[in-house]
C-alpha positions as protocol buffer text, in pm:
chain_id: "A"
residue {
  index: 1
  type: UNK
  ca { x: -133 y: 4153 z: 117 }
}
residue {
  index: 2
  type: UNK
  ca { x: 200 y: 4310 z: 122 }
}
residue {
  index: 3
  type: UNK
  ca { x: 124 y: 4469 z: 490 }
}
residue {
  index: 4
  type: UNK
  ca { x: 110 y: 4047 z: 567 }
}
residue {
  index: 5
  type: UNK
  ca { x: 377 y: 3972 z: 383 }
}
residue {
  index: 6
  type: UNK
  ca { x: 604 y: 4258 z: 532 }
}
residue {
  index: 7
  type: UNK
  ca { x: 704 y: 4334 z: 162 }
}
residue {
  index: 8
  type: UNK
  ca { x: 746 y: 4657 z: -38 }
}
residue {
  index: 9
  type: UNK
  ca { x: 575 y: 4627 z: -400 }
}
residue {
  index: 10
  type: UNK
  ca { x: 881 y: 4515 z: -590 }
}
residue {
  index: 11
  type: UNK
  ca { x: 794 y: 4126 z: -735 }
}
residue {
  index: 12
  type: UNK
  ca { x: 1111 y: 4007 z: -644 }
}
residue {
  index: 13
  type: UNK
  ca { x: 1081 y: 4133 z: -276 }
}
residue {
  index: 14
  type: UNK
  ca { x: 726 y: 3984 z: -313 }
}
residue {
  index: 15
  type: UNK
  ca { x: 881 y: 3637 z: -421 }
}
residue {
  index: 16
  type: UNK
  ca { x: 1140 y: 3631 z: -124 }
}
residue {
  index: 17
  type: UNK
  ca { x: 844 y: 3686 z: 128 }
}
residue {
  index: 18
  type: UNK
  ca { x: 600 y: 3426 z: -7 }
}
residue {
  index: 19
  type: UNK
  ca { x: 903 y: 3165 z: -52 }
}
residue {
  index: 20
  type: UNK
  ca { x: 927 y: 3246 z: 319 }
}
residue {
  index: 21
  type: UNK
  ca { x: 610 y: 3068 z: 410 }
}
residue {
  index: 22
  type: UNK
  ca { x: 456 y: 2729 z: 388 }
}
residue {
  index: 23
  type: UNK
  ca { x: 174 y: 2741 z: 120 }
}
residue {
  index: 24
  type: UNK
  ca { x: -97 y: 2583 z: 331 }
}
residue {
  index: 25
  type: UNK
  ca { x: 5 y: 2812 z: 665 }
}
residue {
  index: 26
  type: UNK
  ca { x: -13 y: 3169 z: 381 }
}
residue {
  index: 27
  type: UNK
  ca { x: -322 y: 3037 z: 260 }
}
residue {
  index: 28
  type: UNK
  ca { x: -471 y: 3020 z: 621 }
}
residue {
  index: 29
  type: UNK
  ca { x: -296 y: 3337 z: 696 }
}
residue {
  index: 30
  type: UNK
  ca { x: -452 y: 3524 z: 377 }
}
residue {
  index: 31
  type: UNK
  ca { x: -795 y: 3379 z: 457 }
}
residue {
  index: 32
  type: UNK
  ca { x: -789 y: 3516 z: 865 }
}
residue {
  index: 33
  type: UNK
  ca { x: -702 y: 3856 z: 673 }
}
residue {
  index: 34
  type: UNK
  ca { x: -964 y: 3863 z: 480 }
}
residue {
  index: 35
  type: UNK
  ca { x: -786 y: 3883 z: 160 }
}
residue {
  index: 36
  type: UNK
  ca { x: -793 y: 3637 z: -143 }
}
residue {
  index: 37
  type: UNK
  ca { x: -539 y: 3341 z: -216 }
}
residue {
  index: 38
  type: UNK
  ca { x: -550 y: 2999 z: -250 }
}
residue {
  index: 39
  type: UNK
  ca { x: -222 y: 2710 z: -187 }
}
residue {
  index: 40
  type: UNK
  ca { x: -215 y: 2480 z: -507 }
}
residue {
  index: 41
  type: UNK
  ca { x: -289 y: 2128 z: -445 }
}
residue {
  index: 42
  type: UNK
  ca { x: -244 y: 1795 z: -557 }
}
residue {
  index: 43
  type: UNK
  ca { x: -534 y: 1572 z: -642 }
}
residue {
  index: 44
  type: UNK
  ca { x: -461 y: 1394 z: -333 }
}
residue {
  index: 45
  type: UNK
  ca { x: -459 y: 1705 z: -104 }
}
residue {
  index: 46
  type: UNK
  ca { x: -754 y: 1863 z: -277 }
}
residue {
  index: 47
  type: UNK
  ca { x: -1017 y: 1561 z: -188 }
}
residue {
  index: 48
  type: UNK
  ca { x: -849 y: 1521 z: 214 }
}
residue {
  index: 49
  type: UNK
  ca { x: -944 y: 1923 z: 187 }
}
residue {
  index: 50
  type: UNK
  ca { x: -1285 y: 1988 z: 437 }
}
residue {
  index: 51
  type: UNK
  ca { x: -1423 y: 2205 z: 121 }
}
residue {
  index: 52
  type: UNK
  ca { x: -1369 y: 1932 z: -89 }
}
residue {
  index: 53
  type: UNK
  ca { x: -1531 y: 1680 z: 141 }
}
residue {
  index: 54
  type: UNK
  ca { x: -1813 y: 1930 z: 194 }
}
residue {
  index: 55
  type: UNK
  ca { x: -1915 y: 2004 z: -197 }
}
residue {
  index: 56
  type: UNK
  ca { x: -1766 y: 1603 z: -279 }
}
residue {
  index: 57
  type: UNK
  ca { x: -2172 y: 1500 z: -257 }
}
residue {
  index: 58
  type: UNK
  ca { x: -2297 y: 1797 z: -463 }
}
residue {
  index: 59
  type: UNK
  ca { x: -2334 y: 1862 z: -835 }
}
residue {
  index: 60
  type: UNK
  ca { x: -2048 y: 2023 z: -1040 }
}
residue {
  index: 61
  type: UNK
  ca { x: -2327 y: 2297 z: -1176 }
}
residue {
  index: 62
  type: UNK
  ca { x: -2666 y: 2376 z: -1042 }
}
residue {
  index: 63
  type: UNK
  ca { x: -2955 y: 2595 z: -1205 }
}
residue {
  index: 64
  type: UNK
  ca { x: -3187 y: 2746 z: -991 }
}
residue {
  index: 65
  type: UNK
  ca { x: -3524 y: 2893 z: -1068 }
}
residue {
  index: 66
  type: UNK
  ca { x: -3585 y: 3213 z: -898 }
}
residue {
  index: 67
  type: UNK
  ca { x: -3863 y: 3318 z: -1134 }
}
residue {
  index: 68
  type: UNK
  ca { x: -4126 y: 3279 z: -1437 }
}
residue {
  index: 69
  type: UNK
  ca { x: -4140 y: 3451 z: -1693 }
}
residue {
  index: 70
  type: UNK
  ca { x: -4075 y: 3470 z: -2120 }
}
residue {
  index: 71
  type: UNK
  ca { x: -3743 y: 3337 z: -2262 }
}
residue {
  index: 72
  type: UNK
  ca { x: -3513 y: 3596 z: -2353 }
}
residue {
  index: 73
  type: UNK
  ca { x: -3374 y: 3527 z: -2687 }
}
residue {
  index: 74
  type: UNK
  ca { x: -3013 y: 3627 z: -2728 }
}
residue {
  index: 75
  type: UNK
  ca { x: -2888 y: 3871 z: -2991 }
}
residue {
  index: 76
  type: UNK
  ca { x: -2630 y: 3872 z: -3276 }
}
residue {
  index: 77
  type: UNK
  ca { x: -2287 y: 3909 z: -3079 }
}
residue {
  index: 78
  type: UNK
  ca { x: -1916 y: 3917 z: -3167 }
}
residue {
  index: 79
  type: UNK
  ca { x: -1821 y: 3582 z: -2934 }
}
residue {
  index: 80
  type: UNK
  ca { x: -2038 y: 3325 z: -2868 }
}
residue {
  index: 81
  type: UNK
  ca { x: -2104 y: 3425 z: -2489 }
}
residue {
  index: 82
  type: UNK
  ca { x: -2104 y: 3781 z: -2516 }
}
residue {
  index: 83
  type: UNK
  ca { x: -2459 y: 3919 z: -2305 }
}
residue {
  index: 84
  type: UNK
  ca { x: -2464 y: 3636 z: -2067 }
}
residue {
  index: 85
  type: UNK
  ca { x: -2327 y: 3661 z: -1693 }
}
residue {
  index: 86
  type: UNK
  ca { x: -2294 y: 3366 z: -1443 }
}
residue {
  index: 87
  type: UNK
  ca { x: -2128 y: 3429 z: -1104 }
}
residue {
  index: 88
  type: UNK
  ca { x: -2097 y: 3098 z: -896 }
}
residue {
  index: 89
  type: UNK
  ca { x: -1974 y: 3152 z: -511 }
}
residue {
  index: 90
  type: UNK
  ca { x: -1961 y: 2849 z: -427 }
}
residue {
  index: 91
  type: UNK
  ca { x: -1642 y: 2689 z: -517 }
}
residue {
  index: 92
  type: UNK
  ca { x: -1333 y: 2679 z: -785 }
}
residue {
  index: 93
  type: UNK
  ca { x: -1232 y: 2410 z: -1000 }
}
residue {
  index: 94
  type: UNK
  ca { x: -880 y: 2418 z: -1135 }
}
């Protein structure tokens, strides 16, 4: 990230280079580099977004089914999710 941004590590170097850039043209430029960043939209900008229009028809949360077999009861825990993983791929909602 700071190779593309032609910054050093220092955040306030960091903040000059970004401020440089339009968000929408870093985004794209982050994304061809394979790194991870996203621009910040408005409502407006989100749902003209293609990934918007592509996931617009789908559900906001999906279970799939990949096998049988006995239900695992959870166990005593010290918050109320603690034990349970869930890694979606798919999208982000703000």
């Amino acid at each position: 990230m700071l190779a593309l941004l032609g910054s050093d590590e220092n955040p306030q170097a960091v903040a000059v280079a970004i401020a440089r850039w339009n968000s929408f043209d870093l985004e794209a430029a982050v994304i061809y580099a394979n790194l991870c960043a996203a621009a910040i939209r408005m409502p407006q900008e989100w749902l003209s977004h293609p990934h918007a229009e592509a996931v617009a028809e789908l559900p906001l949360l999906k279970v799939l089914r990949i096998s049988d077999s006995d239900p695992e009861l959870l166990r005593p825990a010290d918050s109320p999710l603690a034990g349970l993983r869930a890694l979606d791929l798919a999208h982000v909602i703000a």
